[in-house]
C-alpha positions as CSV (number, residue, x, y, z in Angstrom):
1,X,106.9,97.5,99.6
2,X,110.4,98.5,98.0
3,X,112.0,95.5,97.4
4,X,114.7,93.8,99.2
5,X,118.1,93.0,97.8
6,X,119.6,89.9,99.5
7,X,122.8,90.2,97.3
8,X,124.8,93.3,95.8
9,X,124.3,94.2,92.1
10,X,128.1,93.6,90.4
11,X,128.7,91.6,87.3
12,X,128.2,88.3,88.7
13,X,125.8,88.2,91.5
14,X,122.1,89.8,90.7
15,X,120.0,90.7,93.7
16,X,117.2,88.4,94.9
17,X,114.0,89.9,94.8
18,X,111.4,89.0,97.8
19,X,108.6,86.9,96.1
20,X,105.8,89.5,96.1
21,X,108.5,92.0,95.1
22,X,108.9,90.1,91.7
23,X,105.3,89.4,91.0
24,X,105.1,93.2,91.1
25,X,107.9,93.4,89.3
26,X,106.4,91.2,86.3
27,X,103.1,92.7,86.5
28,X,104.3,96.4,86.1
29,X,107.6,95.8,83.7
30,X,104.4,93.7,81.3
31,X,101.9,96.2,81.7
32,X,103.9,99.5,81.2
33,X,105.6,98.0,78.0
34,X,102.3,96.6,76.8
35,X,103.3,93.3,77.0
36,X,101.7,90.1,77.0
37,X,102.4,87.3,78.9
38,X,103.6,85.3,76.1
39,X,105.4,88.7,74.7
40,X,107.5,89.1,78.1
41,X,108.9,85.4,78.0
42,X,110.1,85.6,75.0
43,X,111.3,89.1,75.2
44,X,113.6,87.4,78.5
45,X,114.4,84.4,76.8
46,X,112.1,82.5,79.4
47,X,109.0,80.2,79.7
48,X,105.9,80.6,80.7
49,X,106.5,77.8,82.9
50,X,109.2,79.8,84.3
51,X,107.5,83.0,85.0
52,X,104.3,80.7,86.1
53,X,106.7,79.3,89.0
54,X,108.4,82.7,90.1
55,X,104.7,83.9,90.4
56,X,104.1,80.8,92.6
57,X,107.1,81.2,94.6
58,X,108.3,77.8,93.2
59,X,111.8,79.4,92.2
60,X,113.4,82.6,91.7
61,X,114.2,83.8,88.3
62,X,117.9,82.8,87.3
63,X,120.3,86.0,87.4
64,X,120.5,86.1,83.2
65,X,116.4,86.0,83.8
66,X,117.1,89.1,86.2
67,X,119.4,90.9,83.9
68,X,116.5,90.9,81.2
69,X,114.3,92.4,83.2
70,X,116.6,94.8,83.9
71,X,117.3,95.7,80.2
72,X,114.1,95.9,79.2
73,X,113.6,98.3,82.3
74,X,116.6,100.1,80.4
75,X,114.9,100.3,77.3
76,X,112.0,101.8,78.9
77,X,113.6,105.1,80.0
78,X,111.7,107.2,81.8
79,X,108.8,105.2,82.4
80,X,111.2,102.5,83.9
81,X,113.4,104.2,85.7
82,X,111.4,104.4,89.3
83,X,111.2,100.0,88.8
84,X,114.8,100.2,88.2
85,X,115.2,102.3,91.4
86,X,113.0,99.9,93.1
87,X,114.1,96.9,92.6
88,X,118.0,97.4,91.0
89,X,119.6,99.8,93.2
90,X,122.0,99.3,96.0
């Protein structure tokens, strides 16, 4: 499922990200960068509390949380781009 923006991408308002959206989201931004779980948090400046609860559907990441993701989807180039497409387009 592509996912679902519930708010436009500008400086100050990130999109919200349906719940199984983001856990896809997590799963493929870890596994194409190699990252662990432990890695990934502290690559987004986050807990692993944090990521445990957006995986839950508890919360939803903050928008700084979002705009890490985002980055490191950046930093990815090529093998990013289609999650950046997916999930960070308008």
């Amino acid at each position: 499922m592509v996912g679902t923006m519930n708010a436009t991408h500008d400086s100050c308002c990130m999109p919200t990200i349906e719940q199984s959206d983001l856990i896809d989201l997590v799963r493929e931004t870890r596994q194409r960068f190699a990252l662990s779980q432990a890695e990934f948090v502290a690559k987004l400046g986050v807990s692993f509390q944090s990521v445990n609860r957006w995986g839950n559907g508890r919360t939803q990441p903050l928008s700084l949380a979002l705009k890490q993701i985002e980055s490191v989807l950046h930093q990815m180039g090529d093998r990013g781009q289609d999650l950046l497409v997916q999930h960070f387009s308008t």
